[in-house]
N, CA, C and O atoms as CSV, one atom per row, in Angstrom:
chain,resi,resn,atom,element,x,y,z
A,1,UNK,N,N,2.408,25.458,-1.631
A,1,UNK,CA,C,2.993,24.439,-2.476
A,1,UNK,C,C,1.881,23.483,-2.906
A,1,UNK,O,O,1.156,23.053,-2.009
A,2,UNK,N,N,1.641,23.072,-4.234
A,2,UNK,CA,C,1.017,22.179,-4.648
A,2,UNK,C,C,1.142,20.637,-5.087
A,2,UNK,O,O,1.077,20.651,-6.317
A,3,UNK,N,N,1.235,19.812,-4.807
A,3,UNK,CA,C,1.477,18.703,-4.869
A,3,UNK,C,C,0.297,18.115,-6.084
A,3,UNK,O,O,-0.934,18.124,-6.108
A,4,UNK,N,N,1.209,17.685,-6.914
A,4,UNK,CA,C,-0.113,16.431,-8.115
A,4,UNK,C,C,-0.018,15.360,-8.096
A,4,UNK,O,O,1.082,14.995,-8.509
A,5,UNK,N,N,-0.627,14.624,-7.819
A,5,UNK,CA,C,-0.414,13.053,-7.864
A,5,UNK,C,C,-1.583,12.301,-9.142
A,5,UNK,O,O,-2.783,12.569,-9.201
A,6,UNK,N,N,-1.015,11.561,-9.854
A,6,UNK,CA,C,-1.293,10.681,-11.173
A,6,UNK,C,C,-1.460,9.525,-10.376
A,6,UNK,O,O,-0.365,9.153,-9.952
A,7,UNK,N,N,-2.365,8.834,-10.016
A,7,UNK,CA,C,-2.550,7.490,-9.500
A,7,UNK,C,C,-1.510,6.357,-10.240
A,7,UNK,O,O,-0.632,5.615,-9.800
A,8,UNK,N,N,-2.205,6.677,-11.918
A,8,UNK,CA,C,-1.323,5.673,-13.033
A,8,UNK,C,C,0.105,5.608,-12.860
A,8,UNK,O,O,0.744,4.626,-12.482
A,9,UNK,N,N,0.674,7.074,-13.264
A,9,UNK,CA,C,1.949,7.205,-12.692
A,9,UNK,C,C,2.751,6.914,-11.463
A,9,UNK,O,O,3.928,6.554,-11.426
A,10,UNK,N,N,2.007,7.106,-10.552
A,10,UNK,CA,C,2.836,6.440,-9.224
A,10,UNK,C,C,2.689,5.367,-9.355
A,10,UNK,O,O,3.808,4.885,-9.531
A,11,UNK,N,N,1.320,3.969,-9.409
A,11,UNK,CA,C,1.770,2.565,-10.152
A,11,UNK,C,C,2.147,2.082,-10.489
A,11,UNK,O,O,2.389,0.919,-10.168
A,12,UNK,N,N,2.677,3.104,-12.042
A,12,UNK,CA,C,3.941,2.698,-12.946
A,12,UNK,C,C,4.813,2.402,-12.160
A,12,UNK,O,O,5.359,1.318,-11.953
A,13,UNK,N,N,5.009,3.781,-11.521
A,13,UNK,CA,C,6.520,3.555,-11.063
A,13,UNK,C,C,6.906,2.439,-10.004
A,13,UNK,O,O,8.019,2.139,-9.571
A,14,UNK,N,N,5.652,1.910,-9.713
A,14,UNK,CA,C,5.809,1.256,-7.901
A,14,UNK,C,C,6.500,-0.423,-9.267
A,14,UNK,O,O,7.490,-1.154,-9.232
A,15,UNK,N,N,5.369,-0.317,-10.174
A,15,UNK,CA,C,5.767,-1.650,-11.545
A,15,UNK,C,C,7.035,-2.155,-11.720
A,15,UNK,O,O,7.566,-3.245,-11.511
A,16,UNK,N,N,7.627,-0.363,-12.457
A,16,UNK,CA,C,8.529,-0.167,-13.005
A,16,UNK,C,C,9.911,-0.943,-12.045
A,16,UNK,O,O,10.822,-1.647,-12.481
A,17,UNK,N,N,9.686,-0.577,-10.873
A,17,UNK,CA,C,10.880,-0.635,-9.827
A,17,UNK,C,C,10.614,-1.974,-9.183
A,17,UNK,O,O,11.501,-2.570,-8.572
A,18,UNK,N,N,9.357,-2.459,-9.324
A,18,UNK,CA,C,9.772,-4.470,-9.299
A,18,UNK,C,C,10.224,-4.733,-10.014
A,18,UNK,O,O,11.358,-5.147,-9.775
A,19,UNK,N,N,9.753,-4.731,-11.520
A,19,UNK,CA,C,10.521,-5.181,-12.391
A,19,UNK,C,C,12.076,-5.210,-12.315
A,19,UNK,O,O,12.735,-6.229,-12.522
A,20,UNK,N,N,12.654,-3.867,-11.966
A,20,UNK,CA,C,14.025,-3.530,-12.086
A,20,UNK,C,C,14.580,-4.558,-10.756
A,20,UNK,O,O,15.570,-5.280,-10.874
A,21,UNK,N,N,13.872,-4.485,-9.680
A,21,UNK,CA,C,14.283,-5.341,-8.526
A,21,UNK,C,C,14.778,-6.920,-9.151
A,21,UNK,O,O,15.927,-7.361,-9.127
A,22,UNK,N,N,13.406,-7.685,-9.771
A,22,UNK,CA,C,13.490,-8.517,-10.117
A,22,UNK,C,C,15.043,-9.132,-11.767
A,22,UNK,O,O,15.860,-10.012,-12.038
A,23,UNK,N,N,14.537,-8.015,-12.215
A,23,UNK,CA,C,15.939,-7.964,-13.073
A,23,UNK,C,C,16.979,-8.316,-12.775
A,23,UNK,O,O,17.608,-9.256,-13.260
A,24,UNK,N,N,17.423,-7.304,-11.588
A,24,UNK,CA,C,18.508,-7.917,-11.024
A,24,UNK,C,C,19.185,-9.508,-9.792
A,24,UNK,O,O,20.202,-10.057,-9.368
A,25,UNK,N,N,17.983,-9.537,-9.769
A,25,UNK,CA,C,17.979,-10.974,-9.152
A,25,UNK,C,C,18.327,-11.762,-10.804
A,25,UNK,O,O,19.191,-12.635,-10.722
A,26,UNK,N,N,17.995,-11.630,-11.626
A,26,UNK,CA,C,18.293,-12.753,-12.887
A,26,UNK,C,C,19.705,-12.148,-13.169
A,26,UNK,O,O,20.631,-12.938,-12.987
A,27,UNK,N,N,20.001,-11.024,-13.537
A,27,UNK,CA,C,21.082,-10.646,-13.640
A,27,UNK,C,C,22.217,-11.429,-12.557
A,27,UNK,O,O,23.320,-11.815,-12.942
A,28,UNK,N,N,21.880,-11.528,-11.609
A,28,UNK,CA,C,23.178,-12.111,-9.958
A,28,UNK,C,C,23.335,-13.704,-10.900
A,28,UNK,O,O,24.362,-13.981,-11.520
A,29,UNK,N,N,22.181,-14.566,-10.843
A,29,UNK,CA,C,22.164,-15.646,-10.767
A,29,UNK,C,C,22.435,-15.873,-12.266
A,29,UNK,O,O,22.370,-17.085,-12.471
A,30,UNK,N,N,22.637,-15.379,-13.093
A,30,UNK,CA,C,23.453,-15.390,-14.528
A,30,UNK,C,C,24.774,-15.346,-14.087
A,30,UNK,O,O,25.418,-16.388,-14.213
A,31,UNK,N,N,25.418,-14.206,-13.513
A,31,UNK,CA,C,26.729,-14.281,-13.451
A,31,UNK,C,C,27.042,-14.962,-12.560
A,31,UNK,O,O,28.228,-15.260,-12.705
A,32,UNK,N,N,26.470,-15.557,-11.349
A,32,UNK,CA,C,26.815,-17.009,-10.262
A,32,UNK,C,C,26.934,-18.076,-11.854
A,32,UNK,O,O,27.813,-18.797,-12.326
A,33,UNK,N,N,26.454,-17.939,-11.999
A,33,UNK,CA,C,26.536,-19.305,-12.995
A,33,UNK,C,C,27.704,-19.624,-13.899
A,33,UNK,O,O,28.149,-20.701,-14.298
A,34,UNK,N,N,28.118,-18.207,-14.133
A,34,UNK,CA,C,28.696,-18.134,-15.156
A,34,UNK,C,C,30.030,-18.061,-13.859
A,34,UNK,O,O,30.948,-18.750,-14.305
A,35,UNK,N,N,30.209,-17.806,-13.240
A,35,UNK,CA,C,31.452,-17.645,-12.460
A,35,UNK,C,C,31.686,-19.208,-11.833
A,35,UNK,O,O,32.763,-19.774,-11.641
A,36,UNK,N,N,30.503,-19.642,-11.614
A,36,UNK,CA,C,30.879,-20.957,-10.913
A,36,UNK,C,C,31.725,-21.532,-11.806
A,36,UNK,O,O,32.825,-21.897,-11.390
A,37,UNK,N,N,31.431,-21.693,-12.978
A,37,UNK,CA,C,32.205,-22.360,-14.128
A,37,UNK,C,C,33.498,-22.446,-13.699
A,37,UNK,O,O,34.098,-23.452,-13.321
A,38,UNK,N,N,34.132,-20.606,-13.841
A,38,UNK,CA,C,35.658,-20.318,-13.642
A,38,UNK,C,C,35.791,-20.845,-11.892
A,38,UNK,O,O,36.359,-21.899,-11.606
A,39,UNK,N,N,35.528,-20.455,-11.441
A,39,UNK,CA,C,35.848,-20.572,-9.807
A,39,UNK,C,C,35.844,-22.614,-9.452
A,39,UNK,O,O,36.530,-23.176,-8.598
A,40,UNK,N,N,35.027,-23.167,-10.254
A,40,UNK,CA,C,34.956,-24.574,-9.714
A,40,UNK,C,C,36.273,-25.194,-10.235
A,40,UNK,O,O,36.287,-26.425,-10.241
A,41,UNK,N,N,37.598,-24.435,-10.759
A,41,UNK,CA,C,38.668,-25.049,-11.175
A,41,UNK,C,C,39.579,-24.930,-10.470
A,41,UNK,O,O,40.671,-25.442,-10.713
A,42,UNK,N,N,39.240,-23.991,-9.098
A,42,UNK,CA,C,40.223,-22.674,-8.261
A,42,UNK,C,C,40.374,-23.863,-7.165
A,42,UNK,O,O,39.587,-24.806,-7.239
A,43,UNK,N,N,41.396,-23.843,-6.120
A,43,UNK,CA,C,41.389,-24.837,-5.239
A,43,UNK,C,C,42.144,-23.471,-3.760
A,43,UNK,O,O,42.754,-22.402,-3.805
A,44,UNK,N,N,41.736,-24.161,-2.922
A,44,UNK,CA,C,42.477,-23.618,-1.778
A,44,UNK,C,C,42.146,-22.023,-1.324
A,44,UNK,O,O,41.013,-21.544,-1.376
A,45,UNK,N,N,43.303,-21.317,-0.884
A,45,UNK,CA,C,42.948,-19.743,-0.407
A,45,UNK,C,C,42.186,-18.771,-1.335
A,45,UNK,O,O,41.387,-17.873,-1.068
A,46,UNK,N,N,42.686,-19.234,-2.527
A,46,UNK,CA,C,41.743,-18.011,-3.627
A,46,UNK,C,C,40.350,-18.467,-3.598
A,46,UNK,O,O,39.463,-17.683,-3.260
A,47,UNK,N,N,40.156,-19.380,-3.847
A,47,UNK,CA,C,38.823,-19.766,-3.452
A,47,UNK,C,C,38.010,-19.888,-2.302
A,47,UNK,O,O,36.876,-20.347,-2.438
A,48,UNK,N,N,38.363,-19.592,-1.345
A,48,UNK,CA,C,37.391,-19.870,-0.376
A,48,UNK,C,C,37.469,-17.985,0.098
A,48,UNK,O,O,36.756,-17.429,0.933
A,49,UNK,N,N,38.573,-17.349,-0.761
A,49,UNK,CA,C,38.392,-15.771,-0.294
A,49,UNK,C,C,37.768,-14.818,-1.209
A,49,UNK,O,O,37.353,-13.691,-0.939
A,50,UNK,N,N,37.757,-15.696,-2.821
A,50,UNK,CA,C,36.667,-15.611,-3.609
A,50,UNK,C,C,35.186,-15.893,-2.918
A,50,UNK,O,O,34.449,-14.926,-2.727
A,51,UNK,N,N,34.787,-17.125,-2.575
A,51,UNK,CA,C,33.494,-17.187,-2.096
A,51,UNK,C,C,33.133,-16.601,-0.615
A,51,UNK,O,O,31.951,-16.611,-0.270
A,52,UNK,N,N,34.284,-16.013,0.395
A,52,UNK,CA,C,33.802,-15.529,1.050
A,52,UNK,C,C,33.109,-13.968,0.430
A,52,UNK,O,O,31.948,-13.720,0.753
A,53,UNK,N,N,33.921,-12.897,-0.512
A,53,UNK,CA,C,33.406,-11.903,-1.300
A,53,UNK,C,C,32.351,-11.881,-1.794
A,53,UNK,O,O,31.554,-10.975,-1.552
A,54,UNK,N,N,32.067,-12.962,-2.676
A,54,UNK,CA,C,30.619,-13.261,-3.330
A,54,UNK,C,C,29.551,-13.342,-1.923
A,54,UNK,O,O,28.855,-12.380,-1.596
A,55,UNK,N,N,29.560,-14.307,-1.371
A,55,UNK,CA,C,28.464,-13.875,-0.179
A,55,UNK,C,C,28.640,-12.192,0.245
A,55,UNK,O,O,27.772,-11.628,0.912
A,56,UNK,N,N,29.406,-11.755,-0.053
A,56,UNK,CA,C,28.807,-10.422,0.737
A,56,UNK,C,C,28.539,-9.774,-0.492
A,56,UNK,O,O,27.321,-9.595,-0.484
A,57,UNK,N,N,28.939,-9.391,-1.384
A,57,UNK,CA,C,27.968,-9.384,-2.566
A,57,UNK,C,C,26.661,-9.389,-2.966
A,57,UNK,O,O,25.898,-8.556,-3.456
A,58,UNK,N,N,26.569,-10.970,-2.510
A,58,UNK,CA,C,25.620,-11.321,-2.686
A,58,UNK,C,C,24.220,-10.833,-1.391
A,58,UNK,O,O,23.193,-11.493,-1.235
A,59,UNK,N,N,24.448,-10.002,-0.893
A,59,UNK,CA,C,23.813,-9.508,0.582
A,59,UNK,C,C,23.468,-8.278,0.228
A,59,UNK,O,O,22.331,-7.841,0.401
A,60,UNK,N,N,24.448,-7.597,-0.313
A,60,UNK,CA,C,24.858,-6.667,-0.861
A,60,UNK,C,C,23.502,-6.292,-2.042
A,60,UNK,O,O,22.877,-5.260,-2.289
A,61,UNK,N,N,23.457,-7.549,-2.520
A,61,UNK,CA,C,22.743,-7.253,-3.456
A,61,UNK,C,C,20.804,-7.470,-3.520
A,61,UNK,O,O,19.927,-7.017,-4.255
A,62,UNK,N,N,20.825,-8.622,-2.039
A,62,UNK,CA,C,19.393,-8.707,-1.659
A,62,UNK,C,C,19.211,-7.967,-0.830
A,62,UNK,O,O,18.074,-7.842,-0.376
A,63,UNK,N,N,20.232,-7.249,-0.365
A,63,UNK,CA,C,19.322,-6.012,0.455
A,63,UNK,C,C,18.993,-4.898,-1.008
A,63,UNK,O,O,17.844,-4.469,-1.117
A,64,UNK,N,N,19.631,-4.652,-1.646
A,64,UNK,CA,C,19.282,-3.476,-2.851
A,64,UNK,C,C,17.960,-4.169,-3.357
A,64,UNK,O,O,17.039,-3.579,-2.791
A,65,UNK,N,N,17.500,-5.075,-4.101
A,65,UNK,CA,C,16.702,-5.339,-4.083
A,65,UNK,C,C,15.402,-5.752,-2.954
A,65,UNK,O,O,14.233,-5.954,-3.283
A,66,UNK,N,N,15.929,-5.809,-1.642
A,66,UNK,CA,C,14.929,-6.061,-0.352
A,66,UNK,C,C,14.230,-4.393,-0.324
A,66,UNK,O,O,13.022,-4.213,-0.170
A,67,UNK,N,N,15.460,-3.002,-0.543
A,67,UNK,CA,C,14.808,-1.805,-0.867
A,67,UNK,C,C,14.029,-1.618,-1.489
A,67,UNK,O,O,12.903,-1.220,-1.193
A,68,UNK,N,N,14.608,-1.948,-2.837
A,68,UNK,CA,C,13.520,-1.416,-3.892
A,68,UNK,C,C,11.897,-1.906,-3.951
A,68,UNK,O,O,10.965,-1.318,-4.500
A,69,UNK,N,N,11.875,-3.291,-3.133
A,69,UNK,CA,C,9.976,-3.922,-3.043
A,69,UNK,C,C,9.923,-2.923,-2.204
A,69,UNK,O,O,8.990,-2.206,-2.568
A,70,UNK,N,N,10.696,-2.265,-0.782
A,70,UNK,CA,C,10.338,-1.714,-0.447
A,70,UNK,C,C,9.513,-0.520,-0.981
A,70,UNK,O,O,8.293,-0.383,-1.083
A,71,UNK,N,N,10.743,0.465,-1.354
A,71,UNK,CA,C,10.075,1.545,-2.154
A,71,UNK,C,C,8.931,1.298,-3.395
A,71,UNK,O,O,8.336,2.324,-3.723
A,72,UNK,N,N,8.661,0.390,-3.922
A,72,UNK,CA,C,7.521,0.086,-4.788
A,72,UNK,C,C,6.488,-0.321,-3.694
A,72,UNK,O,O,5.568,0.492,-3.608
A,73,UNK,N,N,6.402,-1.480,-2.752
A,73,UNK,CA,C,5.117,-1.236,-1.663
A,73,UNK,C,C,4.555,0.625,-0.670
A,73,UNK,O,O,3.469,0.988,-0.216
A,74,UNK,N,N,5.782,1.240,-0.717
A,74,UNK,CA,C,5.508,2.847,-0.638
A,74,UNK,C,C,4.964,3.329,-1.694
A,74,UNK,O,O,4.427,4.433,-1.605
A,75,UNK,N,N,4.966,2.781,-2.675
A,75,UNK,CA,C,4.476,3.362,-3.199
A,75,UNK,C,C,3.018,3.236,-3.764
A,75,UNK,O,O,2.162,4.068,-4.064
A,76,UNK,N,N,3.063,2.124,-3.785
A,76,UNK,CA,C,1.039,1.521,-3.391
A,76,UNK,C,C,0.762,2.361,-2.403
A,76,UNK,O,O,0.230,3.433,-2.691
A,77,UNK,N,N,0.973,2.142,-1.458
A,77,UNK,CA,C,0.264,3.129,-0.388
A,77,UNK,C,C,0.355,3.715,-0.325
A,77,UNK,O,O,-0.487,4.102,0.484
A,78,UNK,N,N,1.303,4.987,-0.827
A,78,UNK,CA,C,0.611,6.160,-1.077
A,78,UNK,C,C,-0.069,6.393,-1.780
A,78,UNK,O,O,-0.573,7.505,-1.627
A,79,UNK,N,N,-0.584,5.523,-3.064
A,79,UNK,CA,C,-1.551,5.596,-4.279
A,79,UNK,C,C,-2.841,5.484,-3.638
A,79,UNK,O,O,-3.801,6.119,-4.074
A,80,UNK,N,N,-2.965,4.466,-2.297
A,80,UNK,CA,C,-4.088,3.926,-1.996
A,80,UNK,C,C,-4.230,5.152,-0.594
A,80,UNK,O,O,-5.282,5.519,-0.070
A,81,UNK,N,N,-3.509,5.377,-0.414
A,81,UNK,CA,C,-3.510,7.084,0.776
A,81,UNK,C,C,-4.308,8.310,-0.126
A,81,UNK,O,O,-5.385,8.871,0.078
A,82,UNK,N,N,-3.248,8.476,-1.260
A,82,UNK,CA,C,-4.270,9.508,-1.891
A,82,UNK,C,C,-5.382,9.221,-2.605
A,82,UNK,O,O,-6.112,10.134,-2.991
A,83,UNK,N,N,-5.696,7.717,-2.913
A,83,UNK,CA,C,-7.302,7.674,-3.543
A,83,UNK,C,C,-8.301,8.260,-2.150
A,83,UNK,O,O,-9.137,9.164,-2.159
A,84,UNK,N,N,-7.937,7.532,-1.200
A,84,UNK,CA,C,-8.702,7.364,-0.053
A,84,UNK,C,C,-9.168,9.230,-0.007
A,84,UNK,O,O,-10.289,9.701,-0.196
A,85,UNK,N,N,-7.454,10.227,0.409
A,85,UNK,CA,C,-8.320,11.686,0.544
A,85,UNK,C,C,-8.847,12.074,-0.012
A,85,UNK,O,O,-9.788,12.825,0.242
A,86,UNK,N,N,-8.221,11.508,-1.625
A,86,UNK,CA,C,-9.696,12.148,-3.067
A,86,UNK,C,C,-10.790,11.819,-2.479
A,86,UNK,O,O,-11.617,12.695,-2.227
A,87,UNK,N,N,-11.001,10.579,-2.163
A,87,UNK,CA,C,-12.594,10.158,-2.053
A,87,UNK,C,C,-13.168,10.783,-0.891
A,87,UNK,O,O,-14.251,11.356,-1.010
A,88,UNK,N,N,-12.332,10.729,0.670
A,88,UNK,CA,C,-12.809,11.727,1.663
A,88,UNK,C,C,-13.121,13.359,1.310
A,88,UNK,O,O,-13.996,13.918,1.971
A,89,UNK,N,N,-12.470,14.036,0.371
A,89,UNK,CA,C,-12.760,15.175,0.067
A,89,UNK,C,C,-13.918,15.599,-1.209
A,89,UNK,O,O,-14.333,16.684,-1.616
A,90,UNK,N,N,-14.164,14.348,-1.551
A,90,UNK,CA,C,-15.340,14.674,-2.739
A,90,UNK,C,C,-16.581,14.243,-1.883
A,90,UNK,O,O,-17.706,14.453,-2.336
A,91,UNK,N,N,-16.405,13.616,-0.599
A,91,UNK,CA,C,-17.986,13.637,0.002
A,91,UNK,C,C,-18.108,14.665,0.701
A,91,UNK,O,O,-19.159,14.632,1.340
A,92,UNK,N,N,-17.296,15.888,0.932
A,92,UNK,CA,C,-17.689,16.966,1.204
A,92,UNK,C,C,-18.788,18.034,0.349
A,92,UNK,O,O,-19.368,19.052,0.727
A,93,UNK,N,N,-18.784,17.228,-1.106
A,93,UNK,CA,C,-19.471,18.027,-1.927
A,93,UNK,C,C,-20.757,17.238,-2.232
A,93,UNK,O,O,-21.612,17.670,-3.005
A,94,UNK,N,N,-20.843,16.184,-1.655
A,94,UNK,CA,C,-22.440,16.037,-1.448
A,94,UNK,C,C,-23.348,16.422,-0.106
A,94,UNK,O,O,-23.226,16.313,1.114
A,95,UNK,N,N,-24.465,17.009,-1.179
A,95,UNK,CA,C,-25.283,18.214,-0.033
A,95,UNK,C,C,-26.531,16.839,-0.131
A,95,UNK,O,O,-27.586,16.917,0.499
């Protein structure tokens, strides 16, 4: 089996998938905003079983994003794993 690795390309992607992390952090705190609006008129049981939901939601949603830095810091290091064997295997070819 052969494996190819694109340094650029795995970068991208480690980029690509902060970005998307970060997205959705603006995305949450748009619609908190926009919900506080409706919800700050709500009084009593709906509301406090509304905001208990949103916190888990909201957990819900920094762990999905706590993943994805994950998987983008995996993915630096494997960029910086396979520069490293390129470079260990090309000093085999100096005589």
């Amino acid at each position: 089996m052969t494996i190819e690795v694109t340094y650029g390309t795995v970068t991208a992607a480690a980029s690509d998938i902060r970005k998307a992390a970060g997205e959705i952090g603006t995305q949450l705190t748009t619609l908190q905003g926009r919900v506080a609006n409706v919800v700050a008129g709500w009084d009593g049981e709906a509301k406090e079983a509304f905001h208990a939901k949103q916190r888990g939601w909201d957990q819900e949603v920094q762990g999905l994003k706590e993943t994805l830095d994950a998987i983008a810091t995996a993915l630096d290091n494997s960029t910086a794993g396979y520069q490293g064997t390129d470079k260990r295997a090309s000093l085999q070819f100096d005589f």
